[in-house]
Phi, psi and omega in degrees: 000302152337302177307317184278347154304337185286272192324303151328312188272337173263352171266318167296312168296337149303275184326282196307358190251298167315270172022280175307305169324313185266356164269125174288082162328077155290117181236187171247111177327154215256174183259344174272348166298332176292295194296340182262342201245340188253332186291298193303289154008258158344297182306255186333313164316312214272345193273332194267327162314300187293336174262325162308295174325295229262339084026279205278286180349272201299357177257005169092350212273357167202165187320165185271339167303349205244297181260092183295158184292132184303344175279342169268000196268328179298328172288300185317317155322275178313335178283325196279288190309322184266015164268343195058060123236355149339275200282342178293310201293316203281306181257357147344296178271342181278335186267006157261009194257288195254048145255302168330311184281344191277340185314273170348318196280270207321314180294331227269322138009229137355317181286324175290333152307310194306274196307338186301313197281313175278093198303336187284333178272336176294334202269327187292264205275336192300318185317304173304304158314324178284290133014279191289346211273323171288315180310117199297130181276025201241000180284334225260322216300307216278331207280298167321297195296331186280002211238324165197053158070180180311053210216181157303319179323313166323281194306283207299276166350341247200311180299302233282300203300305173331294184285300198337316193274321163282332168302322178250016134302280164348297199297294186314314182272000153297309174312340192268349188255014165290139189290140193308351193294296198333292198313319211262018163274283171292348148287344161275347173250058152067030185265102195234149169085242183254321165284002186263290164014283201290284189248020131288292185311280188309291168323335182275332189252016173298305177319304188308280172310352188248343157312310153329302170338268168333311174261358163261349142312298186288341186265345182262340208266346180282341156333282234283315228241010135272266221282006131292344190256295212301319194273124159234095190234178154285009170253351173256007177061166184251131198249207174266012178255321189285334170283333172288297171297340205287294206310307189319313186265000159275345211040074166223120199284353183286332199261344157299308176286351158287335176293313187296328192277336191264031189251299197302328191298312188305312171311298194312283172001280205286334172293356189254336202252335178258265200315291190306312204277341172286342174264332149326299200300328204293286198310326179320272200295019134272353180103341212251016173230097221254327179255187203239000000 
């Protein structure tokens, strides 16, 4: 009788012991813990940088038309704000970036289960896929314009031929590292078809897919800023690749590195405010990122 108590009590404790393994210690970070390991970081890079560039200035090393002062790329900046046309230049080219991309996320989707799920389509388009995924998106610019003119249309095509191929490439090799137990797991509770997809695959293949993701953001947004700088018309308003050319045929370099900072700034933007909190959040609910 003793014995099987012993054994009841070494199975509870052995439980209470997984138990414990699989709950995830969510705290919350202190805000100066933030400001020291995430903020702060940054903050200083970007400060030293800016001190080396004014550094390379004062030592000359190459004409001031070539490299400009960082206070003058700060005027050029401050001229755009006070004209209104900073933030107009700024979404111009971001609400064609991610509208272009959410195209790219519906196409690119679906395309990418297609090729994951089917072998016949793998063997047909995957090759292709890979193929437009190397291919430079600034090659798309001129064939786009001539098949459809000067417009948004252009820009979007141009996003869509870009992107389209790293979201279902992304997609596909996540689908290829979910383990086969999952499937054949979700085929005994009848999870077969489009439901098993659904709630097997895609959840299994998150991780995978959302690196696709990321990198059909960065394929969409450098499409738009080759088909910005190469198309230039007055119906497409001026976006930061037209403002990138614009500084070139004025030859004005304060107003070129304003275009590159504010291209680069927009990318970081969106990868810190869309991307980084959805890969948190993805890893949180594995377990493998514990603080918050």
């Amino acid at each position: 009788m003793a014995s099987t108590d012993t054994k009841a009590d070494d199975l509870a404790g052995l439980e209470a012991g997984l138990d414990a393994l699989d709950a995830v210690q969510v705290r919350r970070t202190p805000t100066r813990e933030i400001l020291l390991n995430k903020v702060l970081p940054p903050v200083v890079a970007v400060v030293l940088v800016i001190l080396v560039w004014q550094l390379l200035v004062w030592a000359k090393v190459t004409d001031d038309y070539k490299l400009p002062p960082p206070l003058a790329v700060r005027d050029s900046l401050t001229d755009m704000w006070l004209q209104g046309t900073l933030l107009e230049v700024i979404w111009t080219s971001v609400s064609r970036g991610l509208l272009g991309f959410v195209m790219a996320v519906a196409i690119g989707t679906p395309l990418g289960l297609l090729v994951a799920r089917v072998k016949v389509v793998r063997a047909a388009i995957g090759p292709i896929l890979s193929g437009l995924q190397s291919l430079p998106s600034v090659a798309w610019v001129a064939p786009a314009i001539i098949w459809l003119g000067l417009d948004d249309k252009t820009m979007y095509a141009v996003i869509l031929l870009g992107a389209v191929p790293s979201v279902a490439n992304g997609l596909v090799s996540g689908v290829d590292q979910v383990p086969p137990l999952f499937l054949r797991a979700g085929r005994t509770i009848g999870a077969t078809g489009l439901r098993g997809t659904i709630h097997i695959v895609l959840p299994a293949a998150l991780p995978g897919y959302l690196a696709g993701l990321k990198q059909g953001w960065a394929f969409s947004w450098r499409s738009l800023m080759a088909a910005e700088i190469i198309a230039s018309s007055p119906d497409l308003g001026l976006g930061l690749g037209q403002l990138l050319e614009n500084g070139r045929n004025n030859f004005d370099m304060p107003g070129i590195f304003l275009a590159i900072l504010l291209i680069l700034f927009v990318g970081i933007a969106i990868d810190l405010l869309i991307f980084s909190p959805l890969e948190r959040r993805v890893l949180r609910s594995r377990g493998l990122l514990v603080k918050s």
